[in-house]
C-alpha positions in Angstrom: -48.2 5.9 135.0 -45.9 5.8 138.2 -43.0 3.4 137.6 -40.3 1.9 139.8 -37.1 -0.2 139.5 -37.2 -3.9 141.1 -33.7 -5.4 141.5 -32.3 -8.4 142.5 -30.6 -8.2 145.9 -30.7 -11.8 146.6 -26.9 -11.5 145.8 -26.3 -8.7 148.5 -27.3 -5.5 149.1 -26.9 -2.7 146.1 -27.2 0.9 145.6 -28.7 2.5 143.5 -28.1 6.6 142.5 -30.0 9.0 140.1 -29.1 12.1 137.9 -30.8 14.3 136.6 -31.2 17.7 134.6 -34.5 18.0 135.2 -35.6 17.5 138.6 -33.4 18.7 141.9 -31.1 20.9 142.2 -27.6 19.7 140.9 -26.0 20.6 138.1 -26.2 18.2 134.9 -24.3 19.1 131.9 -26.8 16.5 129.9 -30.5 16.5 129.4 -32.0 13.2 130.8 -34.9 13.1 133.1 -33.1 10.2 135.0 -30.2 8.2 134.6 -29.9 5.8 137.8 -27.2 3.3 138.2 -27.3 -0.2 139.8 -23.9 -1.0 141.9 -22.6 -2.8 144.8 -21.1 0.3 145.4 -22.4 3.2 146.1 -19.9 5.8 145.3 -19.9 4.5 141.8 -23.3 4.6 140.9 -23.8 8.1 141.6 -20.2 8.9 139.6 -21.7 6.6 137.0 -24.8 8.5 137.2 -23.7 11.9 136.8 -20.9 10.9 134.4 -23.7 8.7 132.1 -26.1 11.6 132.5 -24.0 14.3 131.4 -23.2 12.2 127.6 -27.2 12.5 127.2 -28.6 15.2 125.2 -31.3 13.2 123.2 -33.3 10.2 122.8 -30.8 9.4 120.3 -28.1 8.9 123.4 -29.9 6.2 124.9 -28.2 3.4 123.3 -24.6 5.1 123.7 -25.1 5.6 127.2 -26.1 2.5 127.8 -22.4 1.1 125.7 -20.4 3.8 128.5 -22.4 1.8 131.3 -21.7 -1.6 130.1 -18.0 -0.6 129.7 -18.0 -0.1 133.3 -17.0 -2.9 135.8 -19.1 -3.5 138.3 -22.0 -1.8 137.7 -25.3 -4.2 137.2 -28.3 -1.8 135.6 -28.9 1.1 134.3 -32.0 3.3 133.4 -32.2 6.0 131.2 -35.4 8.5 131.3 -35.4 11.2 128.5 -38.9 12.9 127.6 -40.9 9.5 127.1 -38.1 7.4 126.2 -36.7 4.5 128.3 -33.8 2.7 128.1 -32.6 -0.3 130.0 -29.6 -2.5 130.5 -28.8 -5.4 133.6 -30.4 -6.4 136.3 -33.5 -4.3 136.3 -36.6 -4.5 135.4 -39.4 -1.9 135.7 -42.6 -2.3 137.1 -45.6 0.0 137.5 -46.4 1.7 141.0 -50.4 1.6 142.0 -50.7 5.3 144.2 -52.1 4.7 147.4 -55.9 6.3 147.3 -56.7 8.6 150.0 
């Protein structure tokens, strides 16, 4: 299944960054499949990111990852994709994706 993130932007515009030590090519010193951050500002959702990321080694980091974000002013959400593990926080929700056929 193909999921997405719907947020809230009725309250402004957000951004919204992602890190990962699985997928591209930056370096991660965790082992998440995706840890994206919900903020009005962009340059601290993708230091949240890669700071949150890098404290998750194991499904069993999820919920003390999700403490570090919620310790953090002005950040709104959070995901947090390890192996088939997901862990939320905020104002996010997820939602499934339909691929287009053809």
């Amino acid at each position: 299944m193909n999921i997405g993130l719907q947020i809230d932007s009725r309250q402004g515009p957000k951004a919204v960054c992602t890190s990962s030590a699985t997928i591209g090519h930056s370096l991660s010193l965790g082992k998440a499949d995706a840890v994206c951050v919900v903020s009005d500002s962009c340059a601290l959702a993708d230091a949240s990111a890669t700071a949150i990321g890098n404290s998750v080694h194991s499904q069993k980091d999820i919920q003390s990852a999700i403490e570090i974000a919620k310790s953090i002013e002005d950040i709104h959400g959070l995901a947090i994709i390890i192996d088939h593990d997901i862990g939320l926080w905020g104002d996010i929700e997820l939602v499934p994706l339909q691929r287009k056929k053809g």
